[in-house]
Every structure is written in structure tokens, then in C-alpha cells.
MARTIDO-123677 format. One record per residue (C-alpha): residue number from 1; x, y, z. Coordinates in Angstrom, 2 decimals. Example, Ala and Ser with C-alpha at 12.3 -4.5 7.8 and 13.67 -1.06 7.14 Angstrom:
BEGIN
MARPA 1 12.30 -4.50 7.80
MARPA 2 13.67 -1.06 7.14
This chain:
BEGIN
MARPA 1 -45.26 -7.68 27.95
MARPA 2 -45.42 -7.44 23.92
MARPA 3 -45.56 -3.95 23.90
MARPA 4 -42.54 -3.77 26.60
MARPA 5 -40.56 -6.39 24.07
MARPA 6 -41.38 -4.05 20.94
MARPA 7 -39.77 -0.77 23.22
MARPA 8 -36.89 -3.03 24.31
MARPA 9 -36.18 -3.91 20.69
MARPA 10 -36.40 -0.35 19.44
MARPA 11 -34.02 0.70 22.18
MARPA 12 -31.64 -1.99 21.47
MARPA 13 -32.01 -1.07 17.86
MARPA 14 -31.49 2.82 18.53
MARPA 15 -28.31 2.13 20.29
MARPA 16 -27.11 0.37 17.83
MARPA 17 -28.05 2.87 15.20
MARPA 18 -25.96 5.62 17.56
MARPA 19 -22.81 3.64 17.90
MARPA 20 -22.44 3.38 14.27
MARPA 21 -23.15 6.87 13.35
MARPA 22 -20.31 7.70 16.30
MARPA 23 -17.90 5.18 14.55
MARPA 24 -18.91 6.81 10.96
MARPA 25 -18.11 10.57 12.58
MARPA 26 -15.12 9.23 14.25
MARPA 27 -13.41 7.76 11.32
MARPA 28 -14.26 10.51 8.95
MARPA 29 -12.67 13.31 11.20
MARPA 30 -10.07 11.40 13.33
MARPA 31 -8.98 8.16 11.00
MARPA 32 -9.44 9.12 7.07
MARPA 33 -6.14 11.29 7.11
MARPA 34 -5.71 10.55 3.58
MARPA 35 -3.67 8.21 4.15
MARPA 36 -5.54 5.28 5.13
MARPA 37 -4.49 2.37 2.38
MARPA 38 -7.94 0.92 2.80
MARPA 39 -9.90 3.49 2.62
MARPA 40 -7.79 5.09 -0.03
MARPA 41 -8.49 2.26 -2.43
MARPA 42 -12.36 2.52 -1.66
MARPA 43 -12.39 5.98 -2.92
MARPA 44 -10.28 4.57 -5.74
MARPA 45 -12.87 2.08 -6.55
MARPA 46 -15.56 4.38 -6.32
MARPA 47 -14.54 7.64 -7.60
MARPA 48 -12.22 6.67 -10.54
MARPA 49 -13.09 2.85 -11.42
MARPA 50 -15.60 1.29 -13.31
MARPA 51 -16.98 -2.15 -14.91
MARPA 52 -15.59 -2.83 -18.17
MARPA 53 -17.45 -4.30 -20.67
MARPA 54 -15.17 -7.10 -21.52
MARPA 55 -14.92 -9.74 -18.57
MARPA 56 -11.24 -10.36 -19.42
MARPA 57 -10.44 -6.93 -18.42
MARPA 58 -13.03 -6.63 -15.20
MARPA 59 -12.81 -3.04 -14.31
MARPA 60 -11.03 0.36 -15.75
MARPA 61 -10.79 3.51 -15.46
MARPA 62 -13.60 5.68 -16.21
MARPA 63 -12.81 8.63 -18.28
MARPA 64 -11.98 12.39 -17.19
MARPA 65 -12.32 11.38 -13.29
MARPA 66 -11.07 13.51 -10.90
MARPA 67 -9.96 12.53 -7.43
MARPA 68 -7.80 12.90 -4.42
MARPA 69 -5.80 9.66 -3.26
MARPA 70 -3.42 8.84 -1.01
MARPA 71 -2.25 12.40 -0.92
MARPA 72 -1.74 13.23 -4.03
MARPA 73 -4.28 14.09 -7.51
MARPA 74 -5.20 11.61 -9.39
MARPA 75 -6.88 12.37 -12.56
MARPA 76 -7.79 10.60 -15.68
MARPA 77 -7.86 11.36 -19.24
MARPA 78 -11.09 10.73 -21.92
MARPA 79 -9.54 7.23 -22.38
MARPA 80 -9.58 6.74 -19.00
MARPA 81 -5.69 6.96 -18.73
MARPA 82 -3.59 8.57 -15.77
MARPA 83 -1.87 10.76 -18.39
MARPA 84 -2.11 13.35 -20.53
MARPA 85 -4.22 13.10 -23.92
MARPA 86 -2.71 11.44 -26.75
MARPA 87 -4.26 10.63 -30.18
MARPA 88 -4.05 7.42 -31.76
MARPA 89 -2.05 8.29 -34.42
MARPA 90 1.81 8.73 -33.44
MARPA 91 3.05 12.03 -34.35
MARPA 92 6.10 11.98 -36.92
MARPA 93 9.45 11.82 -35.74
MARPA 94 8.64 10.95 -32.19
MARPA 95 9.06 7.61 -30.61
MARPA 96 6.08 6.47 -28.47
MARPA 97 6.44 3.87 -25.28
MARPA 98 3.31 2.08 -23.83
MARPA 99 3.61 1.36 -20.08
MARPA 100 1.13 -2.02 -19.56
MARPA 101 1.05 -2.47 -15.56
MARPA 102 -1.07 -1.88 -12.42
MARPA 103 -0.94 0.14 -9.32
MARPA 104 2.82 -0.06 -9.39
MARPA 105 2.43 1.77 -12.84
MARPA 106 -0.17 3.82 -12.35
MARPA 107 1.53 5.42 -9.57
MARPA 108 -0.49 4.82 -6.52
MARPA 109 0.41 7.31 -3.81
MARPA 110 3.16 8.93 -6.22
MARPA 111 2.78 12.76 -7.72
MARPA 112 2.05 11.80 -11.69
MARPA 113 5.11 13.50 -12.55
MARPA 114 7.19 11.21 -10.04
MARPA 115 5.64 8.06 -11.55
MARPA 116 8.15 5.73 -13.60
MARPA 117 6.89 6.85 -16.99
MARPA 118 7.09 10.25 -16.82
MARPA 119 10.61 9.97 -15.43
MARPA 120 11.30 8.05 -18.61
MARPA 121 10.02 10.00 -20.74
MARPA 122 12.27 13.51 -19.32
MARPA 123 15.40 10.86 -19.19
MARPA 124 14.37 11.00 -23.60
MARPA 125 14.10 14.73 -23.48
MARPA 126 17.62 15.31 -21.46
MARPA 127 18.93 13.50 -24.15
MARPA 128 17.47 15.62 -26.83
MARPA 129 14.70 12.57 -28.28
MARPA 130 11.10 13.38 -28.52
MARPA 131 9.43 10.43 -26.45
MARPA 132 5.95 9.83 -25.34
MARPA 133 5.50 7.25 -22.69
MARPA 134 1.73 6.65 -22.38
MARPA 135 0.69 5.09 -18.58
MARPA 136 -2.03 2.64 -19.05
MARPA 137 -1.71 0.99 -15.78
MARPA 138 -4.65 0.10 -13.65
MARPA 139 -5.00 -0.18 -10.46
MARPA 140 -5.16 -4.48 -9.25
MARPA 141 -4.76 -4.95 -13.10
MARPA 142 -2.65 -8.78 -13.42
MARPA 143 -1.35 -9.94 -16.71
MARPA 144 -4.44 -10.83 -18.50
MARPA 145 -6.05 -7.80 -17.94
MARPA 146 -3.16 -5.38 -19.30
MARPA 147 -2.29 -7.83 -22.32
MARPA 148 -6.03 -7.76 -22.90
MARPA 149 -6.19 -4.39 -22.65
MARPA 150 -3.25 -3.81 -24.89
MARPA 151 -5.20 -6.50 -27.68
MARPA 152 -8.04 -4.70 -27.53
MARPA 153 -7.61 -0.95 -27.49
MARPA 154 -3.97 -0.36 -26.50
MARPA 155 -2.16 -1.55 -30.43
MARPA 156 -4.46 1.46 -31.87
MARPA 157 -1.70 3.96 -30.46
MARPA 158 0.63 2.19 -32.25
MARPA 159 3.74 2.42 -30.04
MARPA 160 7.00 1.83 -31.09
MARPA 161 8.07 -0.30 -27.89
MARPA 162 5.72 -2.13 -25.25
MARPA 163 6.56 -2.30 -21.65
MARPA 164 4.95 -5.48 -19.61
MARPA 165 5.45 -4.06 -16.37
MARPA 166 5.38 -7.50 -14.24
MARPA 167 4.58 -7.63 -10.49
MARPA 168 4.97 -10.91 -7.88
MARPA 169 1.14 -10.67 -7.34
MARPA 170 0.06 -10.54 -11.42
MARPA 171 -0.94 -14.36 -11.60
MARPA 172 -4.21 -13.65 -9.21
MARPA 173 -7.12 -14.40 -10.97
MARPA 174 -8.89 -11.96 -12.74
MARPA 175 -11.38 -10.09 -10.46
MARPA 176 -15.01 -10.30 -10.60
MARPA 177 -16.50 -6.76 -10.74
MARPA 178 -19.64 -5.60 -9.64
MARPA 179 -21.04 -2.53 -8.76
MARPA 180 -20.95 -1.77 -4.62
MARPA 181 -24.02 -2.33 -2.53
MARPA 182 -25.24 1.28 -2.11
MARPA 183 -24.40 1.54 1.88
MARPA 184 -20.73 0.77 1.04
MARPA 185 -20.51 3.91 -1.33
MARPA 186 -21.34 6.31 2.30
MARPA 187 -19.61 4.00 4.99
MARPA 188 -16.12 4.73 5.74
MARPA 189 -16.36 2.89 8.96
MARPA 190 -17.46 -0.50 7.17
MARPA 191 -14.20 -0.33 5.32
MARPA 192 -12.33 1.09 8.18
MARPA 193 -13.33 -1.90 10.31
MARPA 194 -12.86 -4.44 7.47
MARPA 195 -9.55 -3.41 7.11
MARPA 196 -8.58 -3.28 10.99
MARPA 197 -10.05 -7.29 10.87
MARPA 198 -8.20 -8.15 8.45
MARPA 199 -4.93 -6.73 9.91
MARPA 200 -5.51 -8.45 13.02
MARPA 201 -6.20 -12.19 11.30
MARPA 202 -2.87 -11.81 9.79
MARPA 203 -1.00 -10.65 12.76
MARPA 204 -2.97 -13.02 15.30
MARPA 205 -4.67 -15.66 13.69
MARPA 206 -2.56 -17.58 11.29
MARPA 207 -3.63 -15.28 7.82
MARPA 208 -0.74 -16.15 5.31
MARPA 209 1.89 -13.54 5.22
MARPA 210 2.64 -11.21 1.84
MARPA 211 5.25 -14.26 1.18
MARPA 212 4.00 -16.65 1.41
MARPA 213 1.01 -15.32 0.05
MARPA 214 2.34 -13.73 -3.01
MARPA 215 4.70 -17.66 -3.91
MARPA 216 1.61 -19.21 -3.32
MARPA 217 -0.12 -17.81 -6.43
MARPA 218 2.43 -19.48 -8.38
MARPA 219 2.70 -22.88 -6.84
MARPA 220 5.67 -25.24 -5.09
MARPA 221 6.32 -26.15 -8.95
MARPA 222 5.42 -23.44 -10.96
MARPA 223 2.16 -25.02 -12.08
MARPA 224 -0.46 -22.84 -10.40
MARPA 225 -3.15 -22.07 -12.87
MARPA 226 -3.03 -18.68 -12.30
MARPA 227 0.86 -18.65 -13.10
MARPA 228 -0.07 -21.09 -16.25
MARPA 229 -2.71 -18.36 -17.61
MARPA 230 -0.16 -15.43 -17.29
MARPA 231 2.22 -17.19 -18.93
MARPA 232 0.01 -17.99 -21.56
MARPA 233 -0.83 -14.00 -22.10
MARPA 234 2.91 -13.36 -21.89
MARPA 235 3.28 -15.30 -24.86
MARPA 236 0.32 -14.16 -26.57
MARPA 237 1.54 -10.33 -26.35
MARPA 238 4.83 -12.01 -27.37
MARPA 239 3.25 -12.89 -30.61
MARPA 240 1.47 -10.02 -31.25
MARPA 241 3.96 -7.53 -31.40
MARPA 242 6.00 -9.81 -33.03
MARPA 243 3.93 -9.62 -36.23
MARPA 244 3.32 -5.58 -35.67
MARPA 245 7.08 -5.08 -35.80
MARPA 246 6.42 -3.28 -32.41
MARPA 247 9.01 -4.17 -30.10
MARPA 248 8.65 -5.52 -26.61
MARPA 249 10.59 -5.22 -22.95
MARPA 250 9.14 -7.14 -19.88
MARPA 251 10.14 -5.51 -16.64
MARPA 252 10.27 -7.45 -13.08
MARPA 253 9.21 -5.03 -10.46
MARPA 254 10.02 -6.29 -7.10
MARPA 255 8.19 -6.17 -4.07
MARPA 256 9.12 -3.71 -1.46
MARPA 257 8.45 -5.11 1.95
MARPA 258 11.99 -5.95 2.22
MARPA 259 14.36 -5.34 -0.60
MARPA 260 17.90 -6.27 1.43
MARPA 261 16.40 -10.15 2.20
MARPA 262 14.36 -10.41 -1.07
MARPA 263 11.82 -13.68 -0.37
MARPA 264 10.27 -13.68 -4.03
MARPA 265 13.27 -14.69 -6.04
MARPA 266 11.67 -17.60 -7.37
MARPA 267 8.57 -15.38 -9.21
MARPA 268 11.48 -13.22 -10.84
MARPA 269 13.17 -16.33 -12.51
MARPA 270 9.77 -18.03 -13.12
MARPA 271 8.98 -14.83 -15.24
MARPA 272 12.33 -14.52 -16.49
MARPA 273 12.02 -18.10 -17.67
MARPA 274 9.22 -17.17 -19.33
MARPA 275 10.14 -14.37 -21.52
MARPA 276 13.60 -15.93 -22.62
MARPA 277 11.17 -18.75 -23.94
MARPA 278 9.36 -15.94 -26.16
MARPA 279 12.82 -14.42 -26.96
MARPA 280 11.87 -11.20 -25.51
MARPA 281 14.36 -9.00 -23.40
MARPA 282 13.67 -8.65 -19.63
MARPA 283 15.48 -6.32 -16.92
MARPA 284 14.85 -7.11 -13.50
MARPA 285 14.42 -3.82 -11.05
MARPA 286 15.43 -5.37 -7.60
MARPA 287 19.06 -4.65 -8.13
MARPA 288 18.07 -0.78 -8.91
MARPA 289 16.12 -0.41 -4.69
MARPA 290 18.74 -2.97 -3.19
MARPA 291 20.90 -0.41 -1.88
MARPA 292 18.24 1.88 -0.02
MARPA 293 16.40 1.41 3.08
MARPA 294 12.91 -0.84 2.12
MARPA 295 10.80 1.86 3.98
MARPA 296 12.47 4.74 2.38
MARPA 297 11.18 3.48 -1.01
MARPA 298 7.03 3.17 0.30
MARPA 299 4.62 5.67 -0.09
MARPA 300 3.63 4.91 3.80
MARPA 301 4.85 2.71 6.24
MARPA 302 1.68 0.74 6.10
MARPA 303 1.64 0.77 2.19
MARPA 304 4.78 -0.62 0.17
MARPA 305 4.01 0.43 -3.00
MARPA 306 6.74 2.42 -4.48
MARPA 307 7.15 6.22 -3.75
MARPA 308 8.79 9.12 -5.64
MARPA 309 12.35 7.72 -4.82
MARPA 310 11.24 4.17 -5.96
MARPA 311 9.94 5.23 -9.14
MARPA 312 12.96 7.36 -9.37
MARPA 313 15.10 4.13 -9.63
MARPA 314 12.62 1.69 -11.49
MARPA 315 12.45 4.63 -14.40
MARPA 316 16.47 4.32 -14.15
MARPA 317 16.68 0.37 -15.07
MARPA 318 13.87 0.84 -17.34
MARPA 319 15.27 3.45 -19.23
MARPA 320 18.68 1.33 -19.10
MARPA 321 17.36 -1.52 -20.91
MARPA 322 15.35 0.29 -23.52
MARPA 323 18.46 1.84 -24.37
MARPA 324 19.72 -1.39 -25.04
MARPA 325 16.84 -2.07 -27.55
MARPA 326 18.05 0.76 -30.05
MARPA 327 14.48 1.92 -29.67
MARPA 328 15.16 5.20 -31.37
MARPA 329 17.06 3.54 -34.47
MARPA 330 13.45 1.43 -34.40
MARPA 331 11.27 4.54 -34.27
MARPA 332 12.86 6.22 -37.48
MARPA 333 12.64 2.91 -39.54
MARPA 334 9.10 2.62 -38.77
């Protein structure tokens, strides 16, 4: 009887072993189409992030990383940036433009030369100005993270003008980073299968929508601590380039799920509150996607983060309202 227990168990244990390694080969040659958000961001996490040293900041970009994501290359320079290299020192004559921001910066799913940034930085060239516009966005970076960032290592590239790229979902706390147990580094099917879960909670099972999500984070009142502490680094960036004479443009990027019937209006004037209270300039980018389709602007139906078209227009009301700052009057007094 033991020994037929101990044969049962193996067998049930074999089995089990089988069905998994079936689900592992299925996903990797039917499912991961590059294209797959989840799965996408796993190889993000594994192949280009990395734990930062300073808990304010929680993870980064490891330097001169190579990888393919959501269709399209994503490589990083020996900072660590999605960019080309720059030195710290500014070259003469030119003005320079830090980009602070996350995925939405970074271009996730977008061709680097598509992403915002680089847009801006040809819409300088067409107009005859030498501009650099250096991308230090990072991937499920909030507002603490990229004003840390900025405190900490950005100021040494001493940029003319600072762009606080803002998104409805930067007052989430910071995340806690830790390295990945080692079986999630090989199995696509555990995150293939966390994802599909997940997906079916929300649509089934009462999981809080993206809306109500996303207004959540900031509170019936605007009092959420989360909103409170972004605020708070809002105001310290405020202050700090301030007293460097460097000067500073906060940009509300919308979400994308649906542009026409926009359900995060109140996070846009919360954060537009906020930066007329530091008497720094803000542009809001909704009105620059209202007039096209929501899915036209995604990089996938499944994923609404913004796509070549997207960035197209958010480089637009960018570039609009640096224009307005006289940034290259700024750059030759400096």
C-alpha cells in the first residue's frame, strides 16, 4: 500500500510536471508574439532593469542593455538612458532639454526616434536651433522617483529647461524592488497565466476599472497620501531649479483609454493646481489626441500607451509651450 501511495504520488507529480512544460512550449511558440503587454514588461524587468541603490528611486535602468520589446529595440546608454550618449557638460551654443517621465517617456512600444523627445528635438533643428533633449524616463517611474532622480544625478547635465512629464497614475507609491525568484526569470507561462487572472478578475469579478482605479490614487478630496507626497516633490523640483536658474515646464499627459469621454479630468486640474501654486508653467496634452480615434493613438489594442502618432502630437504641445518659455533667449544668457 505505501509503496503503491509513493508511485501514485510520483505519477500525479509527473503529470503535473508535463502539463507545465506543455503550457511553457505553448506560450513561447504560440502566445509570446512580441506583443504580449505582460510578458513584454517581464522581459523589461529582467533584461533592461535593475535595483537602484537609493530606495527613493527603486529600480533603473542598467547601463548599455540591449533588448527587444514590444516590437521595437530598446537599448540603453552607459547612464542607463534610452538615448544617445551625452556628457555632462553642455556643449556651447546649444540648448539642452531634460525629459523627467516614465513609460509614457521612455517610449514603451514606440521606435526611439518616434518617441516625444526626439520629435522635439528635430521640431529645434527644422527651425535651425541646436537642441538636445535627453530621455530619462523609466519605465513605472511616479513623481518621486524622476524628481529624485533629477536631485540626484539628473542637475549634473545641467539643462537649460526641465520637463516633468506628469501621468494620472504618478501618485502610486514608490515600488519596492527586489530581485525575481530565479523560476520567474525562465517561466513565460507563470506570467502568461498571471496576466490572463488578472484580466479575468477585472472583467468578472468586481477588480476596479483603470478609472476608477487611476482617481482612486488621489482620493474623493485630493488628500490621498500618495497625491500629498507628489505634490510635495513637485514643489521640491519647483525649488530647485528655481535657485539653478534652470527653467521648468510640467506637462499633463492624458490617459488614452478613451480620449473623446476623458474620465480623469479631475487629476489634470489637481496637478494643474499644483504647479500654478509653484508658479511654474503647465500645458495639458489631452486637447493635442482629442480629435483622433483613442485606439489609433495605442501601441496595441490591449496596451494604451501612446504610439508613434501619439507621441507625434504630445511632442507638438510640448514643443508649443516651450516655445512660449523663450527657452532659446534662456540658453544664450546662461
Amino acid at each position: 500500500m505505501k509503496r503503491k501511495t509513493i508511485f501514485n504520488l510520483l505519477a500525479i507529480l509527473m503529470g503535473a510536471i508535463i502539463v507545465v512544460l506543455c503550457m511553457e512550449v505553448a506560450v513561447r511558440a504560440f502566445a509570446d508574439d512580441g506583443k504580449q503587454f505582460d510578458l513584454e514588461m517581464w522581459k523589461y524587468a529582467i533584461e533592461v532593469k535593475g535595483i537602484s541603490p537609493d530606495p527613493l528611486i527603486g529600480h533603473d535602468h542598467r547601463p548599455n542593455r540591449h533588448a527587444f520589446l514590444m516590437g521595437v529595440q530598446f537599448d540603453t546608454n552607459s547612464k542607463g538612458l534610452r538615448d544617445r550618449e551625452f556628457l555632462y557638460e553642455k556643449p556651447a551654443g546649444k540648448l539642452r532639454i531634460m525629459m523627467l517621465g516614465d513609460s509614457f517617456t521612455v517610449g514603451w512600444g514606440a521606435k526611439f526616434d518616434e518617441t516625444f523627445p526626439k520629435r522635439i528635438e528635430r521640431m529645434y533643428a527644422d527651425r535651425g536651433l541646436q537642441a538636445e533633449v535627453i530621455n530619462t524616463g523609466v519605465g513605472n517611474y511616479n513623481t518621486i522617483q524622476e524628481v529624485e532622480y533629477y536631485l540626484t544625478e539628473g542637475y549634473k547635465y545641467n539643462p537649460d529647461v526641465v520637463v516633468l512629464n506628469f501621468t494620472f497614475n504618478d501618485a502610486e507609491p514608490v515600488p519596492v524592488s527586489y530581485p525575481p525568484p530565479a523560476v520567474l526569470r525562465i517561466c513565460y507561462s507563470c506570467i502568461f497565466v498571471v496576466g490572463r487572472i488578472d484580466t479575468l478578475r477585472r472583467e468578472f469579478f468586481g477588480k476596479k476599472d483603470w478609472a476608477h482605479y487611476y482617481l482612486g490614487l488621489y482620493g474623493d478630496d485630493g488628500q490621498a497620501k500618495g497625491w500629498l507626497d507628489a505634490k510635495a516633490y513637485i514643489a521640491k523640483l519647483a525649488t530647485f531649479t528655481k535657485a539653478h536658474g534652470t527653467k521648468l515646464l510640467i506637462a499633463s499627459l492624458p490617459e488614452l483609454h478613451d480620449v473623446q469621454h476623458y474620465r480623469l479630468q479631475k487629476i489634470t486640474d489637481l496637478v494643474h493646481e499644483a504647479t500654478d501654486r509653484n508658479g511654474v508653467p503647465f500645458v495639458d496634452l489631452l486637447p493635442y489626441v482629442q480629435g483622433v480615434p483613442s485606439p489609433e493613438l495605442w501601441v496595441t489594442p490591449p496596451d494604451p500607451h501612446p504610439n508613434g502618432l501619439a507621441h507625434k502630437l504630445f511632442a507638438q504641445g510640448i514643443f508649443e509651450a516651450l516655445e512660449k518659455l523663450s527657452v532659446d533667449e534662456t540658453a544664450e544668457q546662461r
